[in-house]
C-alpha positions in Angstrom: 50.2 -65.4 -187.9 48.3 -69.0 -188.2 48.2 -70.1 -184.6 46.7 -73.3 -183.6 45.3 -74.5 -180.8 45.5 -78.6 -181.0 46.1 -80.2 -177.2 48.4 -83.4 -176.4 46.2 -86.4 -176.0 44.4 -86.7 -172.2 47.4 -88.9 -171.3 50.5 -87.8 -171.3 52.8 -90.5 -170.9 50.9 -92.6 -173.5 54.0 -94.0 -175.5 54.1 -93.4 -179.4 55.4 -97.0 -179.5 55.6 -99.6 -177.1 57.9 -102.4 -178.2 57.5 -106.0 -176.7 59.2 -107.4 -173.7 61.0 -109.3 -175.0 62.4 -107.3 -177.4 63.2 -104.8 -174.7 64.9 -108.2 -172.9 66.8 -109.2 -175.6 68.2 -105.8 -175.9 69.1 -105.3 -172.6 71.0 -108.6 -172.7 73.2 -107.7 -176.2 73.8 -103.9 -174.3 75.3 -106.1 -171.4 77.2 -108.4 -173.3 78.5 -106.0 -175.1 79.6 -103.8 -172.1 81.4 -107.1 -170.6 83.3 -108.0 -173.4 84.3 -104.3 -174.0 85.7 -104.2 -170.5 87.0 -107.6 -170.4 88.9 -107.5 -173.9 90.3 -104.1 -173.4 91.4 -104.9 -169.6 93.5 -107.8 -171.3 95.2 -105.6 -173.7 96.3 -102.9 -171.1 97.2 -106.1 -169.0 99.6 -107.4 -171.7 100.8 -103.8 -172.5 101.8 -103.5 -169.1 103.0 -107.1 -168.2 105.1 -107.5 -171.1 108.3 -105.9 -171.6 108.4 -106.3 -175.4 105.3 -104.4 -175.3 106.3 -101.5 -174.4 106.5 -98.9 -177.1 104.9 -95.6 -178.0 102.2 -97.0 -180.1 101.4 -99.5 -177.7 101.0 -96.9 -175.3 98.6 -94.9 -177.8 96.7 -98.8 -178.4 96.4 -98.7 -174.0 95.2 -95.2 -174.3 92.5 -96.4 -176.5 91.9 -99.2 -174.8 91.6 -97.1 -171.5 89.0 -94.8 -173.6 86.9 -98.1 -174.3 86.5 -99.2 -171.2 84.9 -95.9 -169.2 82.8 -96.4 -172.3 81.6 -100.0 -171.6 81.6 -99.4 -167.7 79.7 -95.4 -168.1 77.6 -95.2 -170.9 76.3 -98.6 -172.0 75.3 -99.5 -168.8 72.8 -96.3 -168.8 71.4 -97.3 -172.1 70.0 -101.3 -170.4 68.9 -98.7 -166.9 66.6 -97.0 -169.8 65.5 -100.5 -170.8 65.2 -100.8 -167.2 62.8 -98.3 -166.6 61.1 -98.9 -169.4 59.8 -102.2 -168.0 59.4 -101.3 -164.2 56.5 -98.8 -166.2 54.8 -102.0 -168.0 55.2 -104.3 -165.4 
């Protein structure tokens, strides 16, 4: 059995890369645009779904459904990927 005994660097939380600010910036403003338009865009096709009467069929329903599905996306999880960004730069600031 070939056991080795190599040791992490002194510091731990030295990062393997450390991208620029304001690439981490620019990110974080796409992520949030992107998290906007997701909620805004799908809000007005559940809106329309709802309002109009014409509208109202099964696969509508199953487009709302989606729709519904897309926004927790853009309101849960994007929003956690710009507070990693976020934390990133309170660390290098």
């Amino acid at each position: 059995m070939n056991l080795s005994n190599e040791t992490w660097p002194e510091d731990e939380e030295e990062a393997l890369y450390d991208p620029p600010l304001s690439l981490v910036v620019f990110l974080s403003l796409c992520y949030g645009s992107i998290s906007i338009a997701a909620v805004v865009g799908n809000g007005l096709v559940i809106w329309v779904i709802i309002t109009s009467r014409r509208m109202r069929n099964v696969t509508n329903y199953y487009i709302a459904n989606l729709a519904l599905a897309d926004i927790v996306i853009g309101l849960f999880a994007i929003p956690f990927e710009v507070s990693e960004f976020s934390i990133y730069i309170s660390h290098i600031l």
